[in-house]
N, CA and C of each residue as an Amber inpcrd file, in Angstrom:
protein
   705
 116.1470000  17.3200000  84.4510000 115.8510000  16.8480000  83.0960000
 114.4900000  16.1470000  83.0660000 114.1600000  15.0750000  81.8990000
 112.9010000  14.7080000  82.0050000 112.6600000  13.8430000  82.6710000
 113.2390000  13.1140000  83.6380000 112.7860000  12.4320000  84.6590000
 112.3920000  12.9760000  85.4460000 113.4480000  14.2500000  86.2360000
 112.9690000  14.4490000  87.2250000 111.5190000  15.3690000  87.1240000
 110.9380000  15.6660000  85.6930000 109.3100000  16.0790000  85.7570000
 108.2180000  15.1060000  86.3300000 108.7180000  13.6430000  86.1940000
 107.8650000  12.8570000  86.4390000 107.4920000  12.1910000  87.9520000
 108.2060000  13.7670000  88.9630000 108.0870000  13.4210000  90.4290000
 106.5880000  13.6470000  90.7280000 105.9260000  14.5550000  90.2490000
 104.4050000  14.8120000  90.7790000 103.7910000  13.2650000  90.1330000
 103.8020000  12.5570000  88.9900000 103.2690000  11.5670000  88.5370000
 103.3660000  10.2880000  89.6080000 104.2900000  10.3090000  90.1740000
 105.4310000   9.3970000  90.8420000 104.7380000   8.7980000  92.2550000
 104.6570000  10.5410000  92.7300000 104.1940000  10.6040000  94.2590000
 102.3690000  10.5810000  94.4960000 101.8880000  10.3420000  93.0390000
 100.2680000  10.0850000  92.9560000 100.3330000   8.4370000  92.7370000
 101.3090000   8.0750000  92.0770000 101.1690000   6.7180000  92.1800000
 101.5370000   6.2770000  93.6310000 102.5050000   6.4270000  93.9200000
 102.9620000   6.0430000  94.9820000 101.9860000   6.0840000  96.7330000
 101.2810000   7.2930000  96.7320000 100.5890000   7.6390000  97.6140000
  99.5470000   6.5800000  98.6580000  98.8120000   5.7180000  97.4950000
  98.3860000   4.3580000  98.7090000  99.0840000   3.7900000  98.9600000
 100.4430000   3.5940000  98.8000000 101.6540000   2.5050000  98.6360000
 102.2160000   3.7620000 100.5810000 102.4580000   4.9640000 100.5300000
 102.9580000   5.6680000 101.2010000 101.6980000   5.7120000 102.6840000
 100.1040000   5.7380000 102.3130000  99.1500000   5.4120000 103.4980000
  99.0710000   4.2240000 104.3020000  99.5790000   3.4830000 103.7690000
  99.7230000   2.0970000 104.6870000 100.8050000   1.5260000 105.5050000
 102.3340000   2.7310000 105.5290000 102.7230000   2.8300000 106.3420000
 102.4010000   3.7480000 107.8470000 101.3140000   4.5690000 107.1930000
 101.0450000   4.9020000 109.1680000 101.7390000   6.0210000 109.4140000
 102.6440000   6.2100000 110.9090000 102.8400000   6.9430000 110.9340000
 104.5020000   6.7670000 111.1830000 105.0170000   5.2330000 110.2920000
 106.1940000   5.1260000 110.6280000 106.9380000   6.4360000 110.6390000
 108.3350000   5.9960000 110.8540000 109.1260000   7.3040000 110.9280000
 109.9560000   6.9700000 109.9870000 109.7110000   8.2490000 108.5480000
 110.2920000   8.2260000 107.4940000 111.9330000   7.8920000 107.4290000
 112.6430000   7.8930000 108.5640000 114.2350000   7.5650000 108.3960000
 114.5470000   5.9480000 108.1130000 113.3560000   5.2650000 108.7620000
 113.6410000   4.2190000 108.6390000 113.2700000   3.1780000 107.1700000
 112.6780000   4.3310000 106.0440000 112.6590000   3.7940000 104.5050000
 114.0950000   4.7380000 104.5370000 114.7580000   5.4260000 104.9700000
 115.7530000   5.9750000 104.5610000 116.9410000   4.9620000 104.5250000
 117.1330000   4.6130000 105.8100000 117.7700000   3.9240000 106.3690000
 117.7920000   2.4640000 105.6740000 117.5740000   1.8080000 105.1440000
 117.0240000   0.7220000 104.8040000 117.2770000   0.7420000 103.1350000
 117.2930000   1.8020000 102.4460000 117.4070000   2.0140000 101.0990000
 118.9300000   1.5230000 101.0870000 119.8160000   1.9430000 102.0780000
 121.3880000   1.3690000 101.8520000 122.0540000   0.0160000 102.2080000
 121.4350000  -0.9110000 103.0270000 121.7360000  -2.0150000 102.8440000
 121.3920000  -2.8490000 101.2360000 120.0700000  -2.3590000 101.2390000
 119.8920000  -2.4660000  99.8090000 120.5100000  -2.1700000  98.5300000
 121.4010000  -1.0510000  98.2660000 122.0970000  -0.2310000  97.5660000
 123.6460000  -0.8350000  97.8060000 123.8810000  -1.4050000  98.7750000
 125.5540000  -1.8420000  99.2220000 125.2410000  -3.2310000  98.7600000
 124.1750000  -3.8620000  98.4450000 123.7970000  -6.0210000  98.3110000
 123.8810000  -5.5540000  96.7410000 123.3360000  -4.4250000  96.1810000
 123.6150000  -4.7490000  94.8290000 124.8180000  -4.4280000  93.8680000
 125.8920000  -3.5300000  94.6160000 127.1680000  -3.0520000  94.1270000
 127.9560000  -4.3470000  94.9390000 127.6710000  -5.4970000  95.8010000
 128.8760000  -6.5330000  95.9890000 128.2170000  -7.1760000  94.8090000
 126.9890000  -7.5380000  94.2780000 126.7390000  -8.3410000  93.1150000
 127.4570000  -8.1110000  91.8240000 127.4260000  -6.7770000  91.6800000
 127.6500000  -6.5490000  89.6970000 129.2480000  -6.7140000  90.2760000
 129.9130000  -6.1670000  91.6090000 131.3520000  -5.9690000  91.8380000
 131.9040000  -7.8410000  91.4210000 131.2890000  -8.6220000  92.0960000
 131.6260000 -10.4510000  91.9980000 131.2000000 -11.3060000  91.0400000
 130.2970000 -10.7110000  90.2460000 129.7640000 -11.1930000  88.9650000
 130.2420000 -11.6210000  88.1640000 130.6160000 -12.8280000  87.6810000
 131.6250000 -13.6800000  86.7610000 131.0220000 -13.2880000  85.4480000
 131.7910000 -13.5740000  84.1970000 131.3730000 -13.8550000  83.1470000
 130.5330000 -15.1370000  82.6650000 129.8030000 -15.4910000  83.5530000
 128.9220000 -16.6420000  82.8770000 127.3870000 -16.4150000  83.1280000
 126.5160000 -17.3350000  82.8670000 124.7890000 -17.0910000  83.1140000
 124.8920000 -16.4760000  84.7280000 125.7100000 -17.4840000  85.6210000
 125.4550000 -16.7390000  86.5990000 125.6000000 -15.4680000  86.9070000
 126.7820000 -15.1950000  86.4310000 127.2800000 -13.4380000  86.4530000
 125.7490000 -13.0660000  85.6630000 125.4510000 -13.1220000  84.7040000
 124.1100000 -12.4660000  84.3410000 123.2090000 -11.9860000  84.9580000
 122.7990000 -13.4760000  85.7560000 121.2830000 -13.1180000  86.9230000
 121.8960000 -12.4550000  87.8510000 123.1870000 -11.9130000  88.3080000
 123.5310000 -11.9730000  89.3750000 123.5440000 -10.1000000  89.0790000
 123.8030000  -9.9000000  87.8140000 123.4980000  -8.5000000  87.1750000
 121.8670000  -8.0990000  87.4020000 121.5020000  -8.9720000  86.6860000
 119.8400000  -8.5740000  86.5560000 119.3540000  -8.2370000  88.3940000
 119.8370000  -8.9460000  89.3860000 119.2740000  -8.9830000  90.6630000
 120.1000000  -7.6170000  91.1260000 121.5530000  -7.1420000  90.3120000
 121.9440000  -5.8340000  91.4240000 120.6890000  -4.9800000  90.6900000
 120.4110000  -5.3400000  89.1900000 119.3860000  -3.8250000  88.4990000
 118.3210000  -3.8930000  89.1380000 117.2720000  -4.7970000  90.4120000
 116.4070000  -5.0460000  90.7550000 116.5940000  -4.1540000  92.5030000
 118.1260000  -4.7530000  92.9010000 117.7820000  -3.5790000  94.0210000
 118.1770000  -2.5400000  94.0680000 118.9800000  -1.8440000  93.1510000
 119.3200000  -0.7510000  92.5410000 117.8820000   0.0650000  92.6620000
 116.7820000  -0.4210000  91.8250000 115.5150000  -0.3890000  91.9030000
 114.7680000   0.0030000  93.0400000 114.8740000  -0.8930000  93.6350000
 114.1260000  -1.1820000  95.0030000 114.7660000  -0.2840000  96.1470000
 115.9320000   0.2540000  96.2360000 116.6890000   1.3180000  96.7520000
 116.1870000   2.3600000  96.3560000 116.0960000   3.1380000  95.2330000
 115.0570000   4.1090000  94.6310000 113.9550000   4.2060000  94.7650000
 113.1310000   2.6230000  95.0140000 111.8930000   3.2230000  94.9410000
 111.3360000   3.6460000  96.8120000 112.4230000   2.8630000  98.0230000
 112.2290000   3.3710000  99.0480000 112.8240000   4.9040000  99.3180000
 114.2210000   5.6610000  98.4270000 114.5170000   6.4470000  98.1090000
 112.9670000   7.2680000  97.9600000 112.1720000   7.0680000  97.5490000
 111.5000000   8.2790000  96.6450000 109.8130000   7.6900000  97.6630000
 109.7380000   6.7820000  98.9310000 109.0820000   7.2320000  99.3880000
 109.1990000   7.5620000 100.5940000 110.7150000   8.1780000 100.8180000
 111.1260000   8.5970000 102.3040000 110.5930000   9.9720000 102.8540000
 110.4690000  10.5880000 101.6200000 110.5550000  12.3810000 101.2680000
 108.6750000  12.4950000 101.1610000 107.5760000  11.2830000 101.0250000
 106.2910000  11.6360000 100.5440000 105.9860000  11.1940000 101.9280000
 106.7660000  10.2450000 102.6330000 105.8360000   9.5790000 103.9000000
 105.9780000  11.0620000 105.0550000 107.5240000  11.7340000 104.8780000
 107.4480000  12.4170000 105.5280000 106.4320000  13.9230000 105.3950000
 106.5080000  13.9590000 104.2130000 104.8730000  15.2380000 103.6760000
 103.7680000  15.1840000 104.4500000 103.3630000  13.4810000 104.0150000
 102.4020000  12.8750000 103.9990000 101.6440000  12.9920000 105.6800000
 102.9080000  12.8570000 106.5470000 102.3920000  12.6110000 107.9470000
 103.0970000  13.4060000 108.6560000 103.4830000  14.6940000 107.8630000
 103.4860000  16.1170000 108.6540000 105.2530000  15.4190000 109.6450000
 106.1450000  14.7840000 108.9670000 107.1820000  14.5210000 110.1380000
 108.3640000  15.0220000 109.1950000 108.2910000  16.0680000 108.2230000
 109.7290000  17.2530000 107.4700000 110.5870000  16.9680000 108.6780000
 111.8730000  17.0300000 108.6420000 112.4740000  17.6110000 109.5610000
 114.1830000  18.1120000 108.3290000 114.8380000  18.6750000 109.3500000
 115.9770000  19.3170000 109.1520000 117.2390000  17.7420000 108.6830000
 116.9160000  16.7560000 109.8910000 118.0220000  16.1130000 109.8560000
 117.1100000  14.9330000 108.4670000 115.9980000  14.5550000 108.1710000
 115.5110000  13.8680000 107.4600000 116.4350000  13.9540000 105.9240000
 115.9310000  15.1630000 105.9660000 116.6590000  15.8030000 104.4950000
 118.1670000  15.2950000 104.4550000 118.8250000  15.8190000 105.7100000
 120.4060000  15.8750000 105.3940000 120.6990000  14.2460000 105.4290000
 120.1000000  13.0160000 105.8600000 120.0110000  11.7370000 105.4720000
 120.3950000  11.5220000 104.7520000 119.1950000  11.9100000 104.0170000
 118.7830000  11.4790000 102.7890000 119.5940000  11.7170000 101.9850000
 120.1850000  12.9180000 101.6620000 120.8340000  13.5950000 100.8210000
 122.5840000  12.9350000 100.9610000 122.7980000  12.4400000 102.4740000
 123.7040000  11.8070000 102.4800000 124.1690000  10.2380000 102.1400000
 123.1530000   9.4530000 102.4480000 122.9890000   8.5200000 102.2700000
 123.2780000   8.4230000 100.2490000 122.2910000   9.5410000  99.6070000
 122.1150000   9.2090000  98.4010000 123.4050000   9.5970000  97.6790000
 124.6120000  10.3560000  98.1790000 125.9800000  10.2930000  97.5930000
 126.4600000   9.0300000  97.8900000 126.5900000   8.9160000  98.7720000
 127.2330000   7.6060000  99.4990000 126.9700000   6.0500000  98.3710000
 125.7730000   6.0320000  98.3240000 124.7710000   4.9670000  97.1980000
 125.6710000   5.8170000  95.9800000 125.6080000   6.5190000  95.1110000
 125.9030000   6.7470000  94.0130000 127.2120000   7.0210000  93.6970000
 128.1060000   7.0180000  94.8320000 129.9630000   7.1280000  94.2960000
 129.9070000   5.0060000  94.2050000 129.0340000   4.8930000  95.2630000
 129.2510000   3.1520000  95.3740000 129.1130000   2.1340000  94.4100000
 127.4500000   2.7770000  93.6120000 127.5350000   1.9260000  92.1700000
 128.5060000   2.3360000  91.4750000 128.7610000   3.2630000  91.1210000
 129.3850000   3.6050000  89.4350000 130.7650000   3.0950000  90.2390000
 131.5240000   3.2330000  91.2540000 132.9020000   2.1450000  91.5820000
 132.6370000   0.6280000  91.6470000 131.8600000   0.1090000  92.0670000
 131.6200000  -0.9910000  91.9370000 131.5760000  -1.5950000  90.3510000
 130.3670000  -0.7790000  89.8480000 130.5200000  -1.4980000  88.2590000
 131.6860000  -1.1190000  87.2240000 132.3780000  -0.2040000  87.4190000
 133.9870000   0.2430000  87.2320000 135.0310000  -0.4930000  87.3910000
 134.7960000  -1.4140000  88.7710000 135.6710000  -2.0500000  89.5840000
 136.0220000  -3.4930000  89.4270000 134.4490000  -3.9890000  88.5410000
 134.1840000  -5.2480000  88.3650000 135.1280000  -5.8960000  87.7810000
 136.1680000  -7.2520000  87.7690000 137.3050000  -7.5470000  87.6110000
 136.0360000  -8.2870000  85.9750000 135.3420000  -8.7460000  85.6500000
 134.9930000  -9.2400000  84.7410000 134.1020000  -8.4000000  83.5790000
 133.9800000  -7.3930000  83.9690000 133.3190000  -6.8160000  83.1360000
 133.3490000  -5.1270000  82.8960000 133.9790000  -4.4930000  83.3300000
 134.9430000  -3.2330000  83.4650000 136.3170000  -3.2190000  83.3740000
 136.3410000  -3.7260000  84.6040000 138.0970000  -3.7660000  84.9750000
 138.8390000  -2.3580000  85.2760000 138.2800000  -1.1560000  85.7440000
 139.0770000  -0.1170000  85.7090000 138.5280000   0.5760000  86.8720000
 139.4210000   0.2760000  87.9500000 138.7350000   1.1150000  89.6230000
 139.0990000   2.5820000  89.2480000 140.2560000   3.2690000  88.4810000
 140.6600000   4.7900000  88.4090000 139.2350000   5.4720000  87.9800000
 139.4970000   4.6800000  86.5630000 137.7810000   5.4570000  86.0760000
 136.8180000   5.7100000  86.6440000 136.6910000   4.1800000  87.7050000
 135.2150000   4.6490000  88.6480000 135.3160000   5.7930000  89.7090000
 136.6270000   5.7540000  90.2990000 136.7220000   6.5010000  91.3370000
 136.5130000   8.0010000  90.6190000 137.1350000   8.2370000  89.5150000
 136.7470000   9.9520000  88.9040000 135.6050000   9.6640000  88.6000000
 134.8010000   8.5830000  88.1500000 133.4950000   8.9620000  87.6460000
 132.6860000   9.3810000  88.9040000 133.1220000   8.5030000  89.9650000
 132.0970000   8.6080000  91.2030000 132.5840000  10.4590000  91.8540000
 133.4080000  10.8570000  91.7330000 134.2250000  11.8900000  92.1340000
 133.5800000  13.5340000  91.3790000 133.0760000  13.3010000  89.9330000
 132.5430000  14.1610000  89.0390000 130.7640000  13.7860000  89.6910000
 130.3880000  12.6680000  90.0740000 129.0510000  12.8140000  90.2190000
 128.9190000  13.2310000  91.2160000 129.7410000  13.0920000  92.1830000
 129.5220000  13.9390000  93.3290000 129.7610000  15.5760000  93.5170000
 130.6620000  15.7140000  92.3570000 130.9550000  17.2020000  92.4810000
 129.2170000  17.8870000  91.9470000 128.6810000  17.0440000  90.4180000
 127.8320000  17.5430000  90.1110000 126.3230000  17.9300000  91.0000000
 126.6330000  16.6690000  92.3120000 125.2830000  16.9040000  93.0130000
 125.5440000  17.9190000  93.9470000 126.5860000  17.9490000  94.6570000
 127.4020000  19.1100000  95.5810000 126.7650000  20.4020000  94.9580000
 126.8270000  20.9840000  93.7430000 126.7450000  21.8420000  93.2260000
 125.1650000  22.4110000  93.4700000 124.3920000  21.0470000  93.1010000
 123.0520000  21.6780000  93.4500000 122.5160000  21.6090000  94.9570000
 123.0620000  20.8760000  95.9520000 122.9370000  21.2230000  97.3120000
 123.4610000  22.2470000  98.1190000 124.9560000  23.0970000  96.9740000
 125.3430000  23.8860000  97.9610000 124.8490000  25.1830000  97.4130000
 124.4330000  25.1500000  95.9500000 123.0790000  26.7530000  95.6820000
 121.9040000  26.2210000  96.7200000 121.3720000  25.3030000  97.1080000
 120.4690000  25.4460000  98.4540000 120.8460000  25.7680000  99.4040000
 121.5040000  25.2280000  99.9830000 122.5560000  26.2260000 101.0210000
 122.6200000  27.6870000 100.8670000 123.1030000  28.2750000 100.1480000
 123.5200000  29.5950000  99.6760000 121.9640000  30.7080000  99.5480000
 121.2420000  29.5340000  98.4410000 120.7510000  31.0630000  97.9230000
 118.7220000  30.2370000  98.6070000 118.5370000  28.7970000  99.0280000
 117.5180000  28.3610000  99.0310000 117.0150000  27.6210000  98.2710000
 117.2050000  27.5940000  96.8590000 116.7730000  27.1900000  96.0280000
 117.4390000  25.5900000  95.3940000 116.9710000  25.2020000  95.1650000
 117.6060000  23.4420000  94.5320000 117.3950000  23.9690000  93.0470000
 118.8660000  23.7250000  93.0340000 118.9540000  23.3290000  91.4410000
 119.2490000  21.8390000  90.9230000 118.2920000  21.4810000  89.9830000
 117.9160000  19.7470000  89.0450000 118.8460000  20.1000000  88.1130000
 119.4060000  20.7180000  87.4690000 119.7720000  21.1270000  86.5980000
 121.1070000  20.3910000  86.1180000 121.0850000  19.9370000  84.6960000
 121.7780000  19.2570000  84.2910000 121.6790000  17.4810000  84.2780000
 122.4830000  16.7820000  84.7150000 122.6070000  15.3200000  84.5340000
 121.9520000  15.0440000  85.9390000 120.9860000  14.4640000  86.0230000
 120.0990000  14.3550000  87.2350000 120.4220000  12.5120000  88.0120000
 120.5830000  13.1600000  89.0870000 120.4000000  11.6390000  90.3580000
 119.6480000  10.5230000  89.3470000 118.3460000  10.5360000  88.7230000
 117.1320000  10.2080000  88.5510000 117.5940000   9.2740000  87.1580000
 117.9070000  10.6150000  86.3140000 118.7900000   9.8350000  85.0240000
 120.0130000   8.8250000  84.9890000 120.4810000   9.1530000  85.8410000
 121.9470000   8.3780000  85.6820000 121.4400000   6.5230000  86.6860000
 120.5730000   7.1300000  87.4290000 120.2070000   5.4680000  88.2960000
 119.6230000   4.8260000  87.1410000 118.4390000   5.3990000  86.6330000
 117.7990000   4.4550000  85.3420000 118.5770000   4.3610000  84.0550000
 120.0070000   4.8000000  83.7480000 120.7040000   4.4980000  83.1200000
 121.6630000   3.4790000  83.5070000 121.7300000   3.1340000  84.7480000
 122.7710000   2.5570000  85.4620000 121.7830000   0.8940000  85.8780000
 120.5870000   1.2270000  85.8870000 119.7390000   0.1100000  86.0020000
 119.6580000  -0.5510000  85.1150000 119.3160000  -0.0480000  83.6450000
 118.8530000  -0.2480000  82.1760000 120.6090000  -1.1120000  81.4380000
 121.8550000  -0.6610000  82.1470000 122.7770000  -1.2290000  81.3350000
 122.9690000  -2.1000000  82.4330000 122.8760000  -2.4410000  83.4550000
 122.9300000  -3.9810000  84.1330000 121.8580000  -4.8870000  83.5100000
 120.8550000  -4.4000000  83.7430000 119.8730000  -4.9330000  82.8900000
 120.2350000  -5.7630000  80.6670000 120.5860000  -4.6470000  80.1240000
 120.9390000  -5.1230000  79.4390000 121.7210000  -6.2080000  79.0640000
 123.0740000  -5.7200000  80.0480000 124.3860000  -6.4800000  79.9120000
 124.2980000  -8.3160000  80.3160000 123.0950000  -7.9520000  81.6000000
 123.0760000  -9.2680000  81.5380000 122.1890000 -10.0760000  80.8180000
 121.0200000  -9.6740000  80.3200000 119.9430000 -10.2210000  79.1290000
 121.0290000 -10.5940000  77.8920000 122.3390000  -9.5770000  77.5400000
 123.1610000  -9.6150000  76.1080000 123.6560000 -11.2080000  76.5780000
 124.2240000 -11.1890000  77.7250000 125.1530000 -12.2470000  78.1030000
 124.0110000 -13.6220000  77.9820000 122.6950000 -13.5210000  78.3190000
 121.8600000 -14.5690000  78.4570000 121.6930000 -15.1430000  77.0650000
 121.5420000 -14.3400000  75.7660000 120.9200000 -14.3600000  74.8490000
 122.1050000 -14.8940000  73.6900000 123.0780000 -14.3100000  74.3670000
 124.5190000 -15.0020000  73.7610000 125.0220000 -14.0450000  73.0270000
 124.8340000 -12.3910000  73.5590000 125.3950000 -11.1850000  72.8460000
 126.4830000 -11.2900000  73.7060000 128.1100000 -11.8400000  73.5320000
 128.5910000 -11.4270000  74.5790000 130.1520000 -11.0980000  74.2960000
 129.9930000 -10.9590000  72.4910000 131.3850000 -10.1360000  72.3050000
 131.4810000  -8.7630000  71.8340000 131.7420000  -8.0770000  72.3970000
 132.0530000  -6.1920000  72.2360000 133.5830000  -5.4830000  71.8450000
 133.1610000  -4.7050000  70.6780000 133.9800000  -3.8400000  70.0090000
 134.8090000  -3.3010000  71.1800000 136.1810000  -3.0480000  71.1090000
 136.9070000  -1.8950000  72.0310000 135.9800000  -0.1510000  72.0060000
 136.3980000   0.4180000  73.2110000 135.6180000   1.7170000  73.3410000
 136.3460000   2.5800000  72.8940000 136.3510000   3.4970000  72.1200000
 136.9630000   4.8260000  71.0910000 137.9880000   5.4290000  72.3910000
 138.9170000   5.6840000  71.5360000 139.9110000   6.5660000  72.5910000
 139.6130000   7.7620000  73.5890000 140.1310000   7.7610000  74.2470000
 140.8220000   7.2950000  75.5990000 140.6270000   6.2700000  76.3880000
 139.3870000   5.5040000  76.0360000 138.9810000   4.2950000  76.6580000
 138.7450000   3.0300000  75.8350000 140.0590000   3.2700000  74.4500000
 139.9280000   1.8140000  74.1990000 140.5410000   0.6560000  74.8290000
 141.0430000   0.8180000  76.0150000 141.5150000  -0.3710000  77.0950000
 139.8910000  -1.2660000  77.3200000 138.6080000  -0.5230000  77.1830000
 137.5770000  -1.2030000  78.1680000 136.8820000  -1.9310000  76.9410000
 136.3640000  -2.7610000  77.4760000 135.4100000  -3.3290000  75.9520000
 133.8390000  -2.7500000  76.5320000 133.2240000  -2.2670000  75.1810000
 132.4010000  -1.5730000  74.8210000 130.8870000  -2.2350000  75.4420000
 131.0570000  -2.7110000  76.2920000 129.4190000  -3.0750000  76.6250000
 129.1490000  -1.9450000  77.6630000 127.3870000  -2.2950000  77.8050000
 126.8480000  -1.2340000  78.4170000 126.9590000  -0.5940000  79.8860000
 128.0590000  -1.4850000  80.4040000 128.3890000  -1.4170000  81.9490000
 129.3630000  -0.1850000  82.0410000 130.0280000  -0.1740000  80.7350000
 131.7650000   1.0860000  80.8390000 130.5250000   1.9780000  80.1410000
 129.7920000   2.0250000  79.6850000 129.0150000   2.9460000  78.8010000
 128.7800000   3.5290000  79.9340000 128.0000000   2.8500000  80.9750000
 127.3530000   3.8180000  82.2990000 128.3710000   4.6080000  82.4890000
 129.3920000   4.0850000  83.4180000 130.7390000   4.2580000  83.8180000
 130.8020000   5.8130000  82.9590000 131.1720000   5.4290000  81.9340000
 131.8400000   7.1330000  81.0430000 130.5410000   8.0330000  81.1770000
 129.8060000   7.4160000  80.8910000 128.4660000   8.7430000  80.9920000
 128.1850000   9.0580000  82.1620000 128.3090000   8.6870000  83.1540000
 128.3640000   9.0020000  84.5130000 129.3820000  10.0270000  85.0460000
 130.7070000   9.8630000  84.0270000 131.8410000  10.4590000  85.0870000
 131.7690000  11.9720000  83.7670000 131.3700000  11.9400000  82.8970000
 131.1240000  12.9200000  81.9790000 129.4720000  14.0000000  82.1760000
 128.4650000  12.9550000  82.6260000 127.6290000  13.6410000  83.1480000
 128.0600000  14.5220000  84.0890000 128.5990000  14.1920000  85.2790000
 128.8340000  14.5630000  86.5460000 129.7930000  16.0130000  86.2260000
 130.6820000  15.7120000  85.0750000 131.0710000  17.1290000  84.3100000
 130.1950000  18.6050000  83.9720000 129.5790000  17.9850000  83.1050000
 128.1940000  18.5930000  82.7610000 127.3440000  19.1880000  83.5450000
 127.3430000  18.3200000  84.5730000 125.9790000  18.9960000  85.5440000
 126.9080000  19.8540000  86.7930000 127.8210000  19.8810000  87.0330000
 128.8460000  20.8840000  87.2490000 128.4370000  21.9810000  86.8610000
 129.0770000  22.3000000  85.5270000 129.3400000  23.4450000  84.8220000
 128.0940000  24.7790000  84.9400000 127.2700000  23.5390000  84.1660000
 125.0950000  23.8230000  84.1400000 125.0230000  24.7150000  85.5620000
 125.2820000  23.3610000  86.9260000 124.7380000  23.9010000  87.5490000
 125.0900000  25.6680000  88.2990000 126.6470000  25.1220000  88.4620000
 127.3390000  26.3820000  88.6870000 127.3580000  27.4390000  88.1670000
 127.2140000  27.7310000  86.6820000 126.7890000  29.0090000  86.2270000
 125.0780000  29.3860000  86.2740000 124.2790000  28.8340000  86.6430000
 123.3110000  29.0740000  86.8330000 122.9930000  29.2060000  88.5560000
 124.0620000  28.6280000  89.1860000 123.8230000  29.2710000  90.1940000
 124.2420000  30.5000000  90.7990000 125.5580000  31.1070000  89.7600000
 125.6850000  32.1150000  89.5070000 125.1860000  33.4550000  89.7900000
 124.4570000  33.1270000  88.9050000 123.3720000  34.0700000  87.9690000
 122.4530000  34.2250000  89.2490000 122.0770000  33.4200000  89.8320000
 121.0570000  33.2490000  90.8080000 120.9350000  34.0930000  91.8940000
 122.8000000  33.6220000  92.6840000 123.3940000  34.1150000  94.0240000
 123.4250000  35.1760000  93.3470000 124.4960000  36.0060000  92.1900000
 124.5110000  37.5030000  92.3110000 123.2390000  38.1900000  92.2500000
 122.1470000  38.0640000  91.5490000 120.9280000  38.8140000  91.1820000
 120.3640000  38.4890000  92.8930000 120.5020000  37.6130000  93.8660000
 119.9770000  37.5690000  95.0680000 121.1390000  38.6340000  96.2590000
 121.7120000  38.7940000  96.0780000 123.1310000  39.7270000  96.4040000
 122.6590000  40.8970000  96.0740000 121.9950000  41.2670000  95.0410000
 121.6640000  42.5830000  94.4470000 120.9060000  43.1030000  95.2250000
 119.9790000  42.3600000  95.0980000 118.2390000  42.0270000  95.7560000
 118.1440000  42.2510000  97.5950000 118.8480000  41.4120000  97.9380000
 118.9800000  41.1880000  99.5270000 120.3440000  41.5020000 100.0710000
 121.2970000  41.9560000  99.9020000 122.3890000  42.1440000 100.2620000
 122.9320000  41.4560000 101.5560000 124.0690000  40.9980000 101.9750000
 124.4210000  40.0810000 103.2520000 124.7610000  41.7670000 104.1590000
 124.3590000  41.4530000 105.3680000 125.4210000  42.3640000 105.9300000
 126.4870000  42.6410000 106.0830000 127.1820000  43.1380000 106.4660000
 128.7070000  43.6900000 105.7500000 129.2750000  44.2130000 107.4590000
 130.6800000  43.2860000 107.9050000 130.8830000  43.6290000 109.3190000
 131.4110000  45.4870000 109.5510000 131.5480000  45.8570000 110.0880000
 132.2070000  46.9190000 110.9080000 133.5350000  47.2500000 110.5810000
 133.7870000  48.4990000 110.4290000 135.2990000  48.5360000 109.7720000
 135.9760000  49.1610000 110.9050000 136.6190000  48.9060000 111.8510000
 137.0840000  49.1280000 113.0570000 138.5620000  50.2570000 112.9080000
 138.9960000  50.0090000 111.9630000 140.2840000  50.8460000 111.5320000
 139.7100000  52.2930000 111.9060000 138.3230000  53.2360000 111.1810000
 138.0510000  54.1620000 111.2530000 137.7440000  54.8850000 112.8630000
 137.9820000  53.8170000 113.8060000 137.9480000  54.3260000 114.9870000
 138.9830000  54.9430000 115.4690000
């Protein structure tokens, strides 16, 4: 979607920020993105309803942040200084499910401001199916499919309503309408908002991706055909 266009913009900004590490070894911004990513899902998870619960929001949307932004220079340092590898990727790619079933349960989970671990666990469960989908048409056919509800979108949506929720709570916005059925158990602030759009995205980018990868694998089937074993009966 339209975030993820704004990776070439991203990796020009980023680039003197990526030369002054040298010739570290890119696993270790990998590596390092998840302690970061696990300090800010115990925050929004323990976060009371008061000012403190607020800042304590605003600081998970900061390393939420800061997890992403070493996220996104694990993949340029390794370009950058010629060190690609096979297992870099599969890290990365692991690490970044791992981080994203963790927020959306955590802020799901939160006894003060969600309250509903089922929801998170299907929401985290649909986002993973949706990213599965575009790692396993790479697998298959080579190609990565973005397609649909993107990694990219759902973090800066997931940043933007911690962010909010706790500025509402600072400012003294801090009573919310019930949420329209099936989820009028949750009250309507922007934390269950993530939550549902997350576990509904993760729907979405399913569907997207899978029929388009479809389309992809058979027309590459057509094209290149797999080999086909030996039929031994005819002997």
């Amino acid at each position: 979607m339209a975030l993820e266009q704004l990776r070439k913009r991203w990796e020009a900004i980023a680039l003197p920020i990526v030369s002054r590490f040298g010739r570290t070894n890119p696993a270790v911004l990998t590596w390092l993105a998840l302690p970061v990513g696990v300090a800010a899902s115990v925050l929004v998870f323990t976060a009371p309803k008061s000012d403190t619960g607020a800042l304590m929001l605003l600081g998970s949307a900061f390393l939420i942040a800061f997890s992403m932004v070493l996220d996104g220079l694990d993949g340029q340092l390794a370009r950058h200084t010629g060190q690609v590898s096979r297992w870099g990727d599969y890290l990365d790619h692991t690490l970044d499910r791992l981080l994203d079933a963790m927020w959306v349960v955590a802020i799901a989970s939160s006894p003060a401001w969600v309250g509903d671990p089922v929801l998170g666990w299907a929401a985290a469960w649909f986002t993973i199916l949706g990213s599965y989908m575009g790692t396993q048409a790479q697998a298959v056919s080579g190609g990565r499919n973005y397609r649909g509800f993107s990694r990219a979108d759902r973090t800066i949506l997931t940043i933007a309503a911690l962010a909010l929720t706790g500025i509402f709570w600072l400012i003294g916005v801090q009573d919310f309408s019930s949420a329209p059925a099936p989820f009028d158990h949750l009250e309507m602030n922007p934390l269950s908002v993530v939550v549902i759009v997350s576990g509904l995205g993760g729907m979405y980018t399913f569907f997207v991706r899978f029929s388009q990868a479809r389309k992809e694998i058979i027309a590459l089937d057509k094209e290149q055909p797999l080999a086909q074993p030996k039929n031994d009966e005819s002997e």
